[in-house]
NUVEXSE-844632 format. One record per atom (N, C-alpha, C): residue in three letters; atom name; z negated, x negated, y. Coordinates in nm, 3 decimals, m for minus. Example, Ala and Ser with C-alpha at 12.3 -4.5 7.8 and 13.67 -1.06 7.14 Angstrom:
BEGIN
<node 'ALA'; 'N'; <m0.780; m1.319; m0.569>>,
<node 'ALA'; 'CA'; <m0.780; m1.230; m0.450>>,
<node 'ALA'; 'C'; <m0.780; m1.320; m0.330>>,
<node 'SER'; 'N'; <m0.708; m1.285; m0.225>>,
<node 'SER'; 'CA'; <m0.714; m1.367; m0.106>>,
<node 'SER'; 'C'; <m0.787; m1.290; 0.003>>,
//
This chain:
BEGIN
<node 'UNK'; 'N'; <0.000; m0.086; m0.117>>,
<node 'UNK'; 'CA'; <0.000; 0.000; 0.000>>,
<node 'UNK'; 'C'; <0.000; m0.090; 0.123>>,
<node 'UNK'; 'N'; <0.065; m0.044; 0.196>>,
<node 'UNK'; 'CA'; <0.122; m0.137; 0.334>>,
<node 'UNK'; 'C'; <0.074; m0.016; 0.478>>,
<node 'UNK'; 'N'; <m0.040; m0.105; 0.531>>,
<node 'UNK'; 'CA'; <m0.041; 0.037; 0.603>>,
<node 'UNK'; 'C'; <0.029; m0.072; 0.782>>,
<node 'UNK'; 'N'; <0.149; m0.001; 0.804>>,
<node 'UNK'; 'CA'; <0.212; m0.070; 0.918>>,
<node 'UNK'; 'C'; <0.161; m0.068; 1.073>>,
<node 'UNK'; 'N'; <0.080; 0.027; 1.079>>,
<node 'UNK'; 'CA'; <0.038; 0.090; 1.207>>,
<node 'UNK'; 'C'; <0.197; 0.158; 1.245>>,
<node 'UNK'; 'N'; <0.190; 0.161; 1.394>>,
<node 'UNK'; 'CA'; <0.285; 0.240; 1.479>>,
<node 'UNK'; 'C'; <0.331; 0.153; 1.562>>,
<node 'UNK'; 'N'; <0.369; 0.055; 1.594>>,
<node 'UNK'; 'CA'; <0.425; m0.034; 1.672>>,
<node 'UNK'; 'C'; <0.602; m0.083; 1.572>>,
<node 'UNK'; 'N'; <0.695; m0.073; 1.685>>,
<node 'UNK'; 'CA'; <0.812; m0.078; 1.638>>,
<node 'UNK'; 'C'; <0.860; m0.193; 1.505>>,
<node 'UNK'; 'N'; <0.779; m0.311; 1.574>>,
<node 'UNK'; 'CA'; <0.822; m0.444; 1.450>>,
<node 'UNK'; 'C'; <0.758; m0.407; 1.302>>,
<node 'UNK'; 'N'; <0.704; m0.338; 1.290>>,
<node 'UNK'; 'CA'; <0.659; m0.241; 1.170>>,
<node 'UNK'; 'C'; <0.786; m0.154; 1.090>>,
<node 'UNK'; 'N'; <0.843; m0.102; 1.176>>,
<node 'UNK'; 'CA'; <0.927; m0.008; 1.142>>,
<node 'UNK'; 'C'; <1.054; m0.072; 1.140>>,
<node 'UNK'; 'N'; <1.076; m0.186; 1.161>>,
<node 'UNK'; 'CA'; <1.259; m0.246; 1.173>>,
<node 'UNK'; 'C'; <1.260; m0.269; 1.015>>,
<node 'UNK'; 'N'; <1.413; m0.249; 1.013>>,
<node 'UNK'; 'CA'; <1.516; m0.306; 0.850>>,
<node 'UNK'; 'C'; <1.431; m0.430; 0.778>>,
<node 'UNK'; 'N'; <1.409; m0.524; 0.866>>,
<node 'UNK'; 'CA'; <1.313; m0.676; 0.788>>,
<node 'UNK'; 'C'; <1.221; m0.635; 0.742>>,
<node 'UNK'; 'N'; <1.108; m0.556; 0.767>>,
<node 'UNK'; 'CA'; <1.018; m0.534; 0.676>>,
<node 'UNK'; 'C'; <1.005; m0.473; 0.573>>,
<node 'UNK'; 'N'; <1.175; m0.371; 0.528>>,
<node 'UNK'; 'CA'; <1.189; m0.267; 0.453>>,
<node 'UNK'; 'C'; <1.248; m0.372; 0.325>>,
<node 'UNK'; 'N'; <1.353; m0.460; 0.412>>,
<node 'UNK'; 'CA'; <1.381; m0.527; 0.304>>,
<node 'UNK'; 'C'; <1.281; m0.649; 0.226>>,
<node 'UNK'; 'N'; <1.213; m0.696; 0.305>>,
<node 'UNK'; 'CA'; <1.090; m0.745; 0.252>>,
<node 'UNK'; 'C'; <1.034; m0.654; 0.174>>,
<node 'UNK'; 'N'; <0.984; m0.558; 0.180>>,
<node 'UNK'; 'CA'; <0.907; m0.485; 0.070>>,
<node 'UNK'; 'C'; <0.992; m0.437; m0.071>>,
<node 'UNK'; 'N'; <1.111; m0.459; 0.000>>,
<node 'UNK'; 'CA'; <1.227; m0.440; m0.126>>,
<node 'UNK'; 'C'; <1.224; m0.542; m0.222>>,
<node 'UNK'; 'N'; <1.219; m0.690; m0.178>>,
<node 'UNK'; 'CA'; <1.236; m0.821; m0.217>>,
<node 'UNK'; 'C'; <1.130; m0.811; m0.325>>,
<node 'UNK'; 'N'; <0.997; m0.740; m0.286>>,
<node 'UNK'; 'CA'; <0.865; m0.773; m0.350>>,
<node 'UNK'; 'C'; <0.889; m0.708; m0.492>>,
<node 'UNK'; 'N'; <0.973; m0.581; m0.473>>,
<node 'UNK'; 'CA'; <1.013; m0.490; m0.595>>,
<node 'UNK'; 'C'; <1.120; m0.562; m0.691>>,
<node 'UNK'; 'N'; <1.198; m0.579; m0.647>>,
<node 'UNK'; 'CA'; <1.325; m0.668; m0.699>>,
<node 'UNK'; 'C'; <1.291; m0.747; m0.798>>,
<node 'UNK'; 'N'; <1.167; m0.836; m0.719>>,
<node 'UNK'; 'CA'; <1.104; m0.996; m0.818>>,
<node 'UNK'; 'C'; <1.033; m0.933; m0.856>>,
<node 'UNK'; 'N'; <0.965; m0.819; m0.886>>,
<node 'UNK'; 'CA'; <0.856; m0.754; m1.026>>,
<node 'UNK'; 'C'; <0.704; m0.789; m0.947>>,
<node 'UNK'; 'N'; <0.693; m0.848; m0.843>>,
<node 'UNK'; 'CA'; <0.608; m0.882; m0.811>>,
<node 'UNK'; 'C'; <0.494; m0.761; m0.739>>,
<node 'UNK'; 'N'; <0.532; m0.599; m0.751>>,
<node 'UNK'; 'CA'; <0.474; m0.517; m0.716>>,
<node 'UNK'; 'C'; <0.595; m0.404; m0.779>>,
<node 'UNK'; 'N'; <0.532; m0.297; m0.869>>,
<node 'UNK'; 'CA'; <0.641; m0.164; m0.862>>,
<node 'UNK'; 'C'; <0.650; m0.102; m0.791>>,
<node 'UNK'; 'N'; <0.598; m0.030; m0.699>>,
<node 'UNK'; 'CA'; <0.653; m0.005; m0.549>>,
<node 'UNK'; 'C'; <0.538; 0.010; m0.488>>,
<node 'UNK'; 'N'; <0.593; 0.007; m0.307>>,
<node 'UNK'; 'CA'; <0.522; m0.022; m0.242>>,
<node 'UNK'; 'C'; <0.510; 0.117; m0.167>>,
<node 'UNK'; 'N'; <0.378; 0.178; m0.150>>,
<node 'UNK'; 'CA'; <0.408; 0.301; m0.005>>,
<node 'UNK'; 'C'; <0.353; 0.224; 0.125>>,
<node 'UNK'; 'N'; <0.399; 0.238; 0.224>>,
<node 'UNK'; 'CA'; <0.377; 0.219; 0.379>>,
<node 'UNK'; 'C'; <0.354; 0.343; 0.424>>,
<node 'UNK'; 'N'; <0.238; 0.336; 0.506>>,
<node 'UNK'; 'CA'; <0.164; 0.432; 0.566>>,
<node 'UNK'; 'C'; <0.178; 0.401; 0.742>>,
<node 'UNK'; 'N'; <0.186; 0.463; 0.797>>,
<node 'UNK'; 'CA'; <0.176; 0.514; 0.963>>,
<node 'UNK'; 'C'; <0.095; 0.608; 1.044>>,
<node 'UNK'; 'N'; <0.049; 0.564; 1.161>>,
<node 'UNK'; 'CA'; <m0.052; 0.647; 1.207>>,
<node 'UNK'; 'C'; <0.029; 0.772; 1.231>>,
<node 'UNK'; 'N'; <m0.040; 0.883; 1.227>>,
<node 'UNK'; 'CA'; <0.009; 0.963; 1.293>>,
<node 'UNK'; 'C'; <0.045; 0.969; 1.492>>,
<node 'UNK'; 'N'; <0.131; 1.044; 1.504>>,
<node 'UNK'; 'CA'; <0.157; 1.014; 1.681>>,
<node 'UNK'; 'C'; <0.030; 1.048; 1.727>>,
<node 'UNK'; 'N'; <0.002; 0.960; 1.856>>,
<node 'UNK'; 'CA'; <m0.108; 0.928; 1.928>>,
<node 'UNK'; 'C'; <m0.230; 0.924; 1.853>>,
<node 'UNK'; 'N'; <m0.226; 0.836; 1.748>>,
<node 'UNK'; 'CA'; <m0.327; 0.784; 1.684>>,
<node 'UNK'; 'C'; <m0.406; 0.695; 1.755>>,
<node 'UNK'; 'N'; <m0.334; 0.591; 1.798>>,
<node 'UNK'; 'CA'; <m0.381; 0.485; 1.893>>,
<node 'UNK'; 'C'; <m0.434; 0.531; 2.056>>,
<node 'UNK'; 'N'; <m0.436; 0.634; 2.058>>,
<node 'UNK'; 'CA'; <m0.520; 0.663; 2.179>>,
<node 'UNK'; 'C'; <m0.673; 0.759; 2.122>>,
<node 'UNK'; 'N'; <m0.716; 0.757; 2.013>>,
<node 'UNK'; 'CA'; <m0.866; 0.835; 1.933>>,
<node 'UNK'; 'C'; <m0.943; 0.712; 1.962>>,
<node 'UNK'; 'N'; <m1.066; 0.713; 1.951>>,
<node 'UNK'; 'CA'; <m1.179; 0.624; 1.951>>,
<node 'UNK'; 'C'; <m1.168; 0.504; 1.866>>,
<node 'UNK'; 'N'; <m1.126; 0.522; 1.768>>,
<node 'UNK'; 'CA'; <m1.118; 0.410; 1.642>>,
<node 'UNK'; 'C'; <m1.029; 0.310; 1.725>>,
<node 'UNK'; 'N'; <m0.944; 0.348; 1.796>>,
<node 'UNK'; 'CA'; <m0.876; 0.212; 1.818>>,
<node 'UNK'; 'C'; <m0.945; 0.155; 1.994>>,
<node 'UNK'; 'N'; <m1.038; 0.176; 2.031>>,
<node 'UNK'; 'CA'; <m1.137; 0.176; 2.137>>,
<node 'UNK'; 'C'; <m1.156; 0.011; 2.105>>,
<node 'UNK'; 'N'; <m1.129; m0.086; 2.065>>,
<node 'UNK'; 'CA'; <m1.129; m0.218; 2.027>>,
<node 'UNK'; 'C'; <m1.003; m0.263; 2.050>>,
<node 'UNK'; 'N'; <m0.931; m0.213; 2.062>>,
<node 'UNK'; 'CA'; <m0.749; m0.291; 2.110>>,
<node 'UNK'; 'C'; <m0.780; m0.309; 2.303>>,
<node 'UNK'; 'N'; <m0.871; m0.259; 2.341>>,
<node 'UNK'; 'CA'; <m0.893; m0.207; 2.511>>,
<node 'UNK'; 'C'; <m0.988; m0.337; 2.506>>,
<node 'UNK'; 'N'; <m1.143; m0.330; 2.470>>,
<node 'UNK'; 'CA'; <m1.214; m0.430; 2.427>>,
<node 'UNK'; 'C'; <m1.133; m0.565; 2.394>>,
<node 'UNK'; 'N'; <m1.025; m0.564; 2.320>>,
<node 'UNK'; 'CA'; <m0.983; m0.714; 2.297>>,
<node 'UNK'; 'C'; <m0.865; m0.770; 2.397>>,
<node 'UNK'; 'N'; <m0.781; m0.665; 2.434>>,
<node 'UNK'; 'CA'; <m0.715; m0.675; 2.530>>,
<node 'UNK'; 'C'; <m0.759; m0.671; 2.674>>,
<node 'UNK'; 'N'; <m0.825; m0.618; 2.703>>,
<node 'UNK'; 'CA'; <m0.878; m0.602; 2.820>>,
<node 'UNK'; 'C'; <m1.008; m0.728; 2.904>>,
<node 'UNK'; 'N'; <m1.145; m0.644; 2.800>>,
<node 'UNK'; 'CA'; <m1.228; m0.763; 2.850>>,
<node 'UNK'; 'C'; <m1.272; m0.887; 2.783>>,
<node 'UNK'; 'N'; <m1.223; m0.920; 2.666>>,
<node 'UNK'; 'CA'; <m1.220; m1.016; 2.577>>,
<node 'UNK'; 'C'; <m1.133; m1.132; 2.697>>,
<node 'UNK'; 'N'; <m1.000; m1.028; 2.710>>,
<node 'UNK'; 'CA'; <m0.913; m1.092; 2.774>>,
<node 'UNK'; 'C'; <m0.908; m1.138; 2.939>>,
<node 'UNK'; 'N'; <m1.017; m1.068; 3.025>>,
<node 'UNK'; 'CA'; <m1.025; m1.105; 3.098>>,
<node 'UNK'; 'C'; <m1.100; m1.240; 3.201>>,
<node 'UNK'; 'N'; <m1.156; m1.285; 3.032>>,
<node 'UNK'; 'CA'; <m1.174; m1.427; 3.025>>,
<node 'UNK'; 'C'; <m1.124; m1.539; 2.998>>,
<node 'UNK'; 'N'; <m1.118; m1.690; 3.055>>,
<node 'UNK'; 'CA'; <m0.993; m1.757; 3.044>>,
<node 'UNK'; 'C'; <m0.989; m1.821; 2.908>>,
<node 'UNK'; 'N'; <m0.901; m1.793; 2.833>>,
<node 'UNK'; 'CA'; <m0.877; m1.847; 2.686>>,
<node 'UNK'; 'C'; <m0.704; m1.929; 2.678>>,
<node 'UNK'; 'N'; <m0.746; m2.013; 2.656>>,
<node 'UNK'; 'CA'; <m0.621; m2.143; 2.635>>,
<node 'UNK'; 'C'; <m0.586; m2.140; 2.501>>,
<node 'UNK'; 'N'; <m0.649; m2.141; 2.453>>,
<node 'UNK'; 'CA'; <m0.608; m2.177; 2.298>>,
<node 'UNK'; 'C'; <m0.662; m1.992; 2.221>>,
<node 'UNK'; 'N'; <m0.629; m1.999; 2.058>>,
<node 'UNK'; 'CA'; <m0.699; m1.886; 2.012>>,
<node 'UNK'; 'C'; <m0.888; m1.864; 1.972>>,
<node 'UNK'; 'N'; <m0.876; m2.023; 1.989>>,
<node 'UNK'; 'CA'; <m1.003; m1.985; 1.967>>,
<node 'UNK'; 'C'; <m1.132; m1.999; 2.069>>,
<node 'UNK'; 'N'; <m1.095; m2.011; 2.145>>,
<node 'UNK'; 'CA'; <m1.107; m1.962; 2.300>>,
<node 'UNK'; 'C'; <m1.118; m1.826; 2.312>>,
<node 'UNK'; 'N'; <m1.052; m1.767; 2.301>>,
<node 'UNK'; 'CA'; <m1.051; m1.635; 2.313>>,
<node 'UNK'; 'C'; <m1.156; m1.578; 2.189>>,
<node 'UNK'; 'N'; <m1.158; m1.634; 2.095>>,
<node 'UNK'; 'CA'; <m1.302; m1.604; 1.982>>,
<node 'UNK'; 'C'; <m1.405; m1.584; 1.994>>,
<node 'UNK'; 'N'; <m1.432; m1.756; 2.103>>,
<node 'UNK'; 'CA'; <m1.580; m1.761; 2.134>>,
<node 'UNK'; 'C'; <m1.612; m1.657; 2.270>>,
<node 'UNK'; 'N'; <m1.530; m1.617; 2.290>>,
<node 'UNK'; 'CA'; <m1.538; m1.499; 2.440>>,
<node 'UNK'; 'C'; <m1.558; m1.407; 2.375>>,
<node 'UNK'; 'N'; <m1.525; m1.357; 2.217>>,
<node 'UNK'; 'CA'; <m1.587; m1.209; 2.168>>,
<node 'UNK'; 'C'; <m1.741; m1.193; 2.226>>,
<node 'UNK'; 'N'; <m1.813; m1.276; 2.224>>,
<node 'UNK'; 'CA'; <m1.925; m1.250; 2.260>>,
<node 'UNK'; 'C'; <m1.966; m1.172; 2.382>>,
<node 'UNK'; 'N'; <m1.867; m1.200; 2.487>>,
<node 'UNK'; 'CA'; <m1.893; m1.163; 2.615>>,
<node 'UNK'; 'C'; <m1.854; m0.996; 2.561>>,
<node 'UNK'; 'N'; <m1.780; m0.943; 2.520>>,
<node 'UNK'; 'CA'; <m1.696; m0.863; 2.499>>,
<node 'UNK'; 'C'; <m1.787; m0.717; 2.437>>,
<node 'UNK'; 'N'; <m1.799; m0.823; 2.294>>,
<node 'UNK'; 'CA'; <m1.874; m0.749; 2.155>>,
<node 'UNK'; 'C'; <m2.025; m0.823; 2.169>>,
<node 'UNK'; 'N'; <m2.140; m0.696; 2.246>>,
<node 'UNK'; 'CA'; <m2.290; m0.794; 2.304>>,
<node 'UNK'; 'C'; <m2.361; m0.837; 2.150>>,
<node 'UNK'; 'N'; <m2.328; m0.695; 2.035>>,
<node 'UNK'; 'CA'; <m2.348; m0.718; 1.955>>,
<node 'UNK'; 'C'; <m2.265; m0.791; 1.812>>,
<node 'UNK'; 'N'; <m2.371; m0.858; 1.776>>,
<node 'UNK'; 'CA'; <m2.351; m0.941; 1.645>>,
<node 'UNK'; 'C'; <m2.277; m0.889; 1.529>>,
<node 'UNK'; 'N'; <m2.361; m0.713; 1.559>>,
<node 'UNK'; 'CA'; <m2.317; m0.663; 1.380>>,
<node 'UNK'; 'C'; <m2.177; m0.596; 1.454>>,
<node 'UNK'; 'N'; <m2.092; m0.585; 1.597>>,
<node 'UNK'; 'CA'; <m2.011; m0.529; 1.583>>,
<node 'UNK'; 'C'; <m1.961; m0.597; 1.599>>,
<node 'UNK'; 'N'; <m1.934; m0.715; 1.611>>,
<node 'UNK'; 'CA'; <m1.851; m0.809; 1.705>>,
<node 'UNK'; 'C'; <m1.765; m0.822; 1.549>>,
<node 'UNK'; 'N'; <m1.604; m0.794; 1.567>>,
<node 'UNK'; 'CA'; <m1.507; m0.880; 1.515>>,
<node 'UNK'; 'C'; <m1.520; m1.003; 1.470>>,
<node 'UNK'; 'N'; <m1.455; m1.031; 1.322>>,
<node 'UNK'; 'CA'; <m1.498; m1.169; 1.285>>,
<node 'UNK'; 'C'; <m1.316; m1.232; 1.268>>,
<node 'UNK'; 'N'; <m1.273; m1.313; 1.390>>,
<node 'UNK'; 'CA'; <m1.143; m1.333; 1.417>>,
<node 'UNK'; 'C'; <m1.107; m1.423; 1.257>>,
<node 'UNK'; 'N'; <m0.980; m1.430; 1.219>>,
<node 'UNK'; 'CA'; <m0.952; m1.514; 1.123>>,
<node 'UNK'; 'C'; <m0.811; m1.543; 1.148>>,
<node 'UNK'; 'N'; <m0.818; m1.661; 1.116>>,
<node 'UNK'; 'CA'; <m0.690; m1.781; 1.143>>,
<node 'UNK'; 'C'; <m0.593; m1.787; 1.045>>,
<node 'UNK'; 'N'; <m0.482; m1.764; 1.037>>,
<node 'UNK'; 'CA'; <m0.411; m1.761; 0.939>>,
<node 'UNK'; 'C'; <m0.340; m1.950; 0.875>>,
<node 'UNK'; 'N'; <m0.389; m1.993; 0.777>>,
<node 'UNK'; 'CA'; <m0.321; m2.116; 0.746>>,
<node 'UNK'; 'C'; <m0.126; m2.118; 0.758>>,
<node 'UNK'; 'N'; <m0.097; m2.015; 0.734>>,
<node 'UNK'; 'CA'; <0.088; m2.015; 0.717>>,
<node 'UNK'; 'C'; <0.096; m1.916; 0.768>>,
<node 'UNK'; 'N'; <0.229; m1.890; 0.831>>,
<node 'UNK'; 'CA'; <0.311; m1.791; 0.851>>,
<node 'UNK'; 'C'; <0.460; m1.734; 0.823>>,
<node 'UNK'; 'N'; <0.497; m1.677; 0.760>>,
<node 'UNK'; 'CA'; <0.608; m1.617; 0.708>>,
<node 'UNK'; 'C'; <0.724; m1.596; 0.856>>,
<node 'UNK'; 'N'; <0.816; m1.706; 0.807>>,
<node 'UNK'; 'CA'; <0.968; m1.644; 0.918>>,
<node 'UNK'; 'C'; <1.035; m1.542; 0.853>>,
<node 'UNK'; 'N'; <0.976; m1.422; 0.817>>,
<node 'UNK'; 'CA'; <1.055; m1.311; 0.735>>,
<node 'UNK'; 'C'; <1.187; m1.290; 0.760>>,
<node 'UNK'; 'N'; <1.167; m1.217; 0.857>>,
<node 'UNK'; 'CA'; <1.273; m1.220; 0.957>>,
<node 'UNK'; 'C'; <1.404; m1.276; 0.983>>,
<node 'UNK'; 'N'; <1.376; m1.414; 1.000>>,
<node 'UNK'; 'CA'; <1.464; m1.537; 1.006>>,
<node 'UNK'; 'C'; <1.555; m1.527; 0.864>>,
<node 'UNK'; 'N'; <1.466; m1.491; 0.752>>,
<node 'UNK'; 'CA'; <1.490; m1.523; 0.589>>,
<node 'UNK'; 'C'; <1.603; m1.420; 0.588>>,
<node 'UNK'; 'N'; <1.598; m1.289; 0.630>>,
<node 'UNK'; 'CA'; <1.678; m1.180; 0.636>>,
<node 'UNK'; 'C'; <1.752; m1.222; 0.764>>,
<node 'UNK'; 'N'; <1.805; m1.278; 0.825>>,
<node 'UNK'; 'CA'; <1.877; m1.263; 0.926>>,
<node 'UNK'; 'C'; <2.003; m1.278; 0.854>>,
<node 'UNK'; 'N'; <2.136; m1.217; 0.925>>,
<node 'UNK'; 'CA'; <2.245; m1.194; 0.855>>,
<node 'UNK'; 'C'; <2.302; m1.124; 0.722>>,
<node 'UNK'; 'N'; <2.209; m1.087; 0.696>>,
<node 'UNK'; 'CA'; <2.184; m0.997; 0.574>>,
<node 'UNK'; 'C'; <2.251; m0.857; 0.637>>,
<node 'UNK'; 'N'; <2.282; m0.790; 0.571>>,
<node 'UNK'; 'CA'; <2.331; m0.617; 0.627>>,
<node 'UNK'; 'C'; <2.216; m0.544; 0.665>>,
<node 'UNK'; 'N'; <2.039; m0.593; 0.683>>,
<node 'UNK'; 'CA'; <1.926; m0.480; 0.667>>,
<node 'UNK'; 'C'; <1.905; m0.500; 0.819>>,
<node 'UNK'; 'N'; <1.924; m0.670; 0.871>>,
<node 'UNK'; 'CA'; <1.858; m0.756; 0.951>>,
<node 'UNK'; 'C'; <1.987; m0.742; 1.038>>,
<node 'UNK'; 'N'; <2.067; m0.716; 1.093>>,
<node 'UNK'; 'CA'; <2.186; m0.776; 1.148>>,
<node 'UNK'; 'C'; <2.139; m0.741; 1.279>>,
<node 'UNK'; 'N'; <2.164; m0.835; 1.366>>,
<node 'UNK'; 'CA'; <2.137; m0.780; 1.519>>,
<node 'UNK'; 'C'; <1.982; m0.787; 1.593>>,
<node 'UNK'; 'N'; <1.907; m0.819; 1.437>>,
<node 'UNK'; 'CA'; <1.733; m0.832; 1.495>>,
<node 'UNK'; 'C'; <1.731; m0.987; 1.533>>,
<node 'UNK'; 'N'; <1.618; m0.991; 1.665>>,
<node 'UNK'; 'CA'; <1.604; m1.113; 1.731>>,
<node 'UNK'; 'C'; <1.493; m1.157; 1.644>>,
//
């Protein structure tokens, strides 16, 4: 289960064919992708995208983890405060599908 949220790079051809790829190689029998419903992202639950964007952000952060140690200012508490995590790799999906018939035309 793939839950994409609602933001467009979710929804383009590259990620469809990526989840295709995963089926193809046996490496999952299928996949469902889930989406918020419309104006999901304006309910309380997402009351932390404002918090991280906003006043997280309105502190000066250079690097990412800069912006980490500023959760504090943000999140006063411990047990709510976000626990940021760093990803070791990142996937050029995208790139991998470019020129492909799914991908054609994506930047």
């Amino acid at each position: 289960m793939l839950m994409a949220d609602n933001y467009t790079e979710n929804k383009n051809n590259c990620v469809f064919a990526f989840c295709t790829e995963l089926v193809m190689r046996g490496w999952y029998d299928e996949i469902e992708m889930l989406f918020g419903p419309v104006g999901h992202t304006h309910n309380g639950n997402d009351a932390v995208h404002y918090i991280h964007n906003q006043i997280a952000g309105n502190f000066v952060s250079i690097t990412p983890a800069e912006l980490f140690t500023n959760y504090r200012h943000a999140w006063h508490s411990e047990r709510t405060r976000p626990q940021p995590i760093i990803l070791e790799s990142q996937f050029a999906w995208t790139a991998r599908y470019l020129g492909t018939k799914p991908c054609v035309g994506v930047d």
